[in-house]
N, C-alpha and C positions, 0 to 999 in steps of 0.2 A: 713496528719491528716485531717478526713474531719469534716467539720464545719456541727453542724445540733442541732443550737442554732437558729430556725426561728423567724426573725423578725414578730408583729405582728401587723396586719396591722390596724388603729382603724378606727372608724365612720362606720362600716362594709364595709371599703375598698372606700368609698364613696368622694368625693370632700371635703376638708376644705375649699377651695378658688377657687369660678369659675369665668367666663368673667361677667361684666352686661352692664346695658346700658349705664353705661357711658362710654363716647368716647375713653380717654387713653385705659381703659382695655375692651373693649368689643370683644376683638378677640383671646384672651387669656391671660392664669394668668399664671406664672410658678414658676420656682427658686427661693427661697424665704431664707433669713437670719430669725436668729432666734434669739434672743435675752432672759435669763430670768432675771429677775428682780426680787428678794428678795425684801417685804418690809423695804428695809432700809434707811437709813437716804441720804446714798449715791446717793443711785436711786431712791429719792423724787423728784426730777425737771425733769427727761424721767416719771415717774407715773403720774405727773404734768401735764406733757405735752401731754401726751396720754389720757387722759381720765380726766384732772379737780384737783381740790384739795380736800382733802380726801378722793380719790378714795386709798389709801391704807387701810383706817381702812376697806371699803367693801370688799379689797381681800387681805385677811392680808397673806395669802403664796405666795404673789407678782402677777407678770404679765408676758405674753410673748408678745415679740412684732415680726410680722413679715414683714419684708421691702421685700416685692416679685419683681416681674418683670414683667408685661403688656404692650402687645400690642394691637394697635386698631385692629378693623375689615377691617376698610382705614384709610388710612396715603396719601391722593391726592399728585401728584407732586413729589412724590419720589420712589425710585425705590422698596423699601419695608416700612415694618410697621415698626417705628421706638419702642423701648422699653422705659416704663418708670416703677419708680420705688416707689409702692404704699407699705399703712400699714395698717393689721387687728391687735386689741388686744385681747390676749385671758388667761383664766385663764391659770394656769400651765397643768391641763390636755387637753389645746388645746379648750374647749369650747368658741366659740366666744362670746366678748365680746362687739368690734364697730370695724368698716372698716373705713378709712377715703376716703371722698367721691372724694377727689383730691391726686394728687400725692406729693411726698416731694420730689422727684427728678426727674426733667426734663431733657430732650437734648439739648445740645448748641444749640442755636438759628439761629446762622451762619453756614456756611458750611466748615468756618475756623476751626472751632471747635474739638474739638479732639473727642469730644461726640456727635457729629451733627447727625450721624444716629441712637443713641441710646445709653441710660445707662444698660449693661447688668449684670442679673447674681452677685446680691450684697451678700456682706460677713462683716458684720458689726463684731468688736473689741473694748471691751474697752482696752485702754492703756495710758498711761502718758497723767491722768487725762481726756481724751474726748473719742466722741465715734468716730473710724474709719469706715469707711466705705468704702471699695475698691471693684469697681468695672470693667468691660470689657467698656472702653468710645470706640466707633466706627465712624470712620469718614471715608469720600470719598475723592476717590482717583483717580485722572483723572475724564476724561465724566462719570459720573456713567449712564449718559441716554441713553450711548453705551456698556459700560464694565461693571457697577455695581462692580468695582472693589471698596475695601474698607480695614481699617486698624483699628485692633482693640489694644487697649493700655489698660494697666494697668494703673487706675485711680483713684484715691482719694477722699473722702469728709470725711468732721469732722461736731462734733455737740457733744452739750453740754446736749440735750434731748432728741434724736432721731426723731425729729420732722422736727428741722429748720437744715439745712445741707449748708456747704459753701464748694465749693468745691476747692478740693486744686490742680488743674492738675494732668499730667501724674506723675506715678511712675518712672523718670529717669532710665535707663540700660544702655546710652550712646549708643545704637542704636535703634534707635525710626523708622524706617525703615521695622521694624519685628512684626507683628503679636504677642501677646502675651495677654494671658486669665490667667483665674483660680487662679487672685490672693487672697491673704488670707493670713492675720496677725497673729502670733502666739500672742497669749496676754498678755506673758512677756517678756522682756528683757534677752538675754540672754548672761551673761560677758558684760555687758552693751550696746549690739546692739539691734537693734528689728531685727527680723526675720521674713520673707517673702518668702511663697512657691508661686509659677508661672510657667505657662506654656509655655516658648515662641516656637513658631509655626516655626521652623525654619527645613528644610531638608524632607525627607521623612516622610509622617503621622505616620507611623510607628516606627519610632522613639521620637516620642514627647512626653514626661516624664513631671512628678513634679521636679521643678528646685528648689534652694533655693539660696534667696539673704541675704544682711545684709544692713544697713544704720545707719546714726546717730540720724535719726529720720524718725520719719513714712512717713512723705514727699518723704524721698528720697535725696538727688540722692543713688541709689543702687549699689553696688556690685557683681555680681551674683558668686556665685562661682560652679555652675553648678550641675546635674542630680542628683537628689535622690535617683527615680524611674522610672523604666517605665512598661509598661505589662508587665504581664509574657504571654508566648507566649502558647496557646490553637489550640487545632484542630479544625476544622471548620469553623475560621474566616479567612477571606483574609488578613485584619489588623490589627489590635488594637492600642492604644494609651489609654493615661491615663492622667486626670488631679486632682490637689488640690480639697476639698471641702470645708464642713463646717469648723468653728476654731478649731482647734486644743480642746481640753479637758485637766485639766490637770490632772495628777493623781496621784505626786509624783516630787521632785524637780529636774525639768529639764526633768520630764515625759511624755508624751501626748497621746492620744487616738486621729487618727484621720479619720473622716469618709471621704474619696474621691471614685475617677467614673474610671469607666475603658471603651472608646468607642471599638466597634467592626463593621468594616465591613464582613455584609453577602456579596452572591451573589445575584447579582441585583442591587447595593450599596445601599443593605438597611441597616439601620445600629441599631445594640443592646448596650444598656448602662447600665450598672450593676453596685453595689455600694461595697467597698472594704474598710478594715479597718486596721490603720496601728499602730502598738506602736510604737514612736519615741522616744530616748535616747538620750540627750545631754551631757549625764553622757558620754558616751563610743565615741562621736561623735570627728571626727579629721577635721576641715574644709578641709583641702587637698583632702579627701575621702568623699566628700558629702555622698558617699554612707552607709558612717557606721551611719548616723541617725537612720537609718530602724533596729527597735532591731527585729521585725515580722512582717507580715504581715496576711490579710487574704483576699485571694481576693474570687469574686463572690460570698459575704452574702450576697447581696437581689438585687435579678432579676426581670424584667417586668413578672407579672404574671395576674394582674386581667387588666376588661376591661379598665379601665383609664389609664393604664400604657403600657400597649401592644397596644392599638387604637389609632389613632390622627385624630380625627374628623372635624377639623379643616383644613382651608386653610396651616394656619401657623402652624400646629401640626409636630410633629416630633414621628412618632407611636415607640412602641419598647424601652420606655427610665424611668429607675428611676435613676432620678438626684439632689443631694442634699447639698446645700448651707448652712443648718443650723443645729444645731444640740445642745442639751445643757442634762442636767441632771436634774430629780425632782425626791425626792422618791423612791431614786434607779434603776429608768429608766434612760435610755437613748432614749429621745424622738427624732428620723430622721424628718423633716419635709422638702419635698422632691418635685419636680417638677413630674408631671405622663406624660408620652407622648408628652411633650413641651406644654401641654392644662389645666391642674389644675395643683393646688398644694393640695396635700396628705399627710399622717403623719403614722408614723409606732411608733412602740419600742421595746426593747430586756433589760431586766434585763442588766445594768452595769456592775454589778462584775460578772458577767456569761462570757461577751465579753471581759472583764480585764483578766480573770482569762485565759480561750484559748488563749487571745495571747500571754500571758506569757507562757504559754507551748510550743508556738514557738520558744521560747529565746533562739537562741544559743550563747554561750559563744565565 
């Protein structure tokens, strides 16, 4: 069935977040969480902390807050640009509001550090009571000033306003030895566990799928009980591979909408990254069978198309890519707010119950 529900793309396709001169982000902005905030009583201390006190009565239909990812233009003495992870406010329809001129999350400062080369690629949750925030921590591994060799972990911080962030370490797997991205917290409990999709990096790229874990708490130590997903497999590409995205959505008890990426190598090793949408049922779900989460799917709904998203302009660009971290609902949109070509962050939207309703038609029984 083919999907031709086009995402639209807003600000006339245009940059929501570019580099500037400050040093963290002056070499590009990308991947960005999205966060919305109702003016409620709830999320009076992140409105608080974002923008001051009675900044609710000014934007009484709440705020969004986005925690992206920035690199410099130089990073001296190391073998790339490490990432850090900055915040713009904005109203619900994505209008900026204020940037913060520093970041709220840095990289270990040691080489020890599990996040020494970078915090990447944040996916912020609330959940029992705080806000999470799991991201890709990177660290070296050997001479990196021979090999550049390095080790990405799934990593944690919490925060009670989206502002000040303590970070809590890696996400345990009991093999910490593995490469492992694209994590992302479902935002409820589910039979009382929390629920965590991840990518670990293990075997041929071609096999690397949305995994899913459980724990007793958002900390961790995890569980994985293995594959969800992975590509489905297309003519033309050499490879594919697929990771988790923004949080999950929910739609329904035990329901989710989730927007994730699917990579592709061309020839050349150039590579294409398209965004895919999944209905997940916990209703029909057998832990045994990770796989029976997936009640539908829909892959390749929104391809690199305009110049920000197909160009990488940049040293550190990665041309050919919509990649997206965040994602929420206002209004009956589903607003994407997405990474373009590894060089800005961009925002689209498609009507909710339009995208609810097609993948329900994919439901098979």
């Amino acid at each position: 069935m083919p999907f031709d529900l086009p995402f639209q793309r807003l600000f006339g396709g245009q940059p929501l977040i570019s580099p500037t001169e400050n040093w963290w982000e002056s070499g590009v902005t990308f991947n960005t969480a999205a966060v919305y905030l109702p003016s409620t009583a709830e999320n009076l201390p992140a409105i608080h902390a974002l923008l001051g006190e009675g900044a609710e009565a000014k934007y009484p239909a709440g705020v969004v807050a986005l925690h992206y990812r920035a690199r410099p233009a130089t990073d001296p003495g190391l073998p790339w640009t490490r990432s850090f992870v900055g915040v713009s406010v904005h109203e619900p329809d994505l209008t900026p509001i204020r940037r913060f001129a520093e970041p709220v999350l840095k990289p270990g400062g040691s080489e020890c550090d599990y996040d020494h080369l970078g915090a990447e690629d944040p996916r912020i949750t609330f959940l029992d009571d705080a806000w999470w925030m799991v991201y890709c921590g990177v660290m070296p591994v050997g001479q990196l000033s021979s090999t550049g060799a390095w080790l990405g972990s799934v990593s944690l911080a919490k925060s009670t306003d989206l502002v000040h962030w303590e970070k809590c370490g890696v996400a345990a797997f009991g093999n910490e030895t593995i490469s492992n991205k694209d994590g992302v917290l479902f935002p409820d409990r589910i039979d009382g566990k929390v629920m965590l999709l991840h990518r670990p990096m293990t075997g041929d790229i071609g096999t690397w799928g949305v995994n899913i874990a459980t724990a007793a708490a958002p900390e961790g130590p995890y569980t994985d009980l293995g594959q969800v997903h992975r590509a489905m497999a297309v003519g033309g590409y050499l490879k594919s591979w697929s990771g988790a995205g923004s949080v999950p959505i929910k739609i329904g008890e035990g329901r989710y909408v989730s927007i994730e990426h699917t990579g592709n190598y061309l020839k050349g090793e150039q590579r294409k990254y398209v965004l895919d949408a999944f209905l997940y049922d916990f209703n029909r779900w057998d832990p045994g069978r990770p796989e029976t989460l997936v009640a539908a799917r829909m892959d390749d709904v929104m391809r690199p198309e305009t110049d920000f998203e197909v160009n990488g302009p940049f040293p550190d660009s990665v041309a050919n890519v919509v990649f997206a971290c965040g994602s929420y609902v206002h209004d009956g949109w589903l607003y994407v707010v997405y990474g373009g070509g590894d060089s800005f962050i961009l925002a689209a939207r498609i009507r909710f119950q339009n995208l609810v309703d097609e993948l329900e038609a994919r439901v098979v029984a």
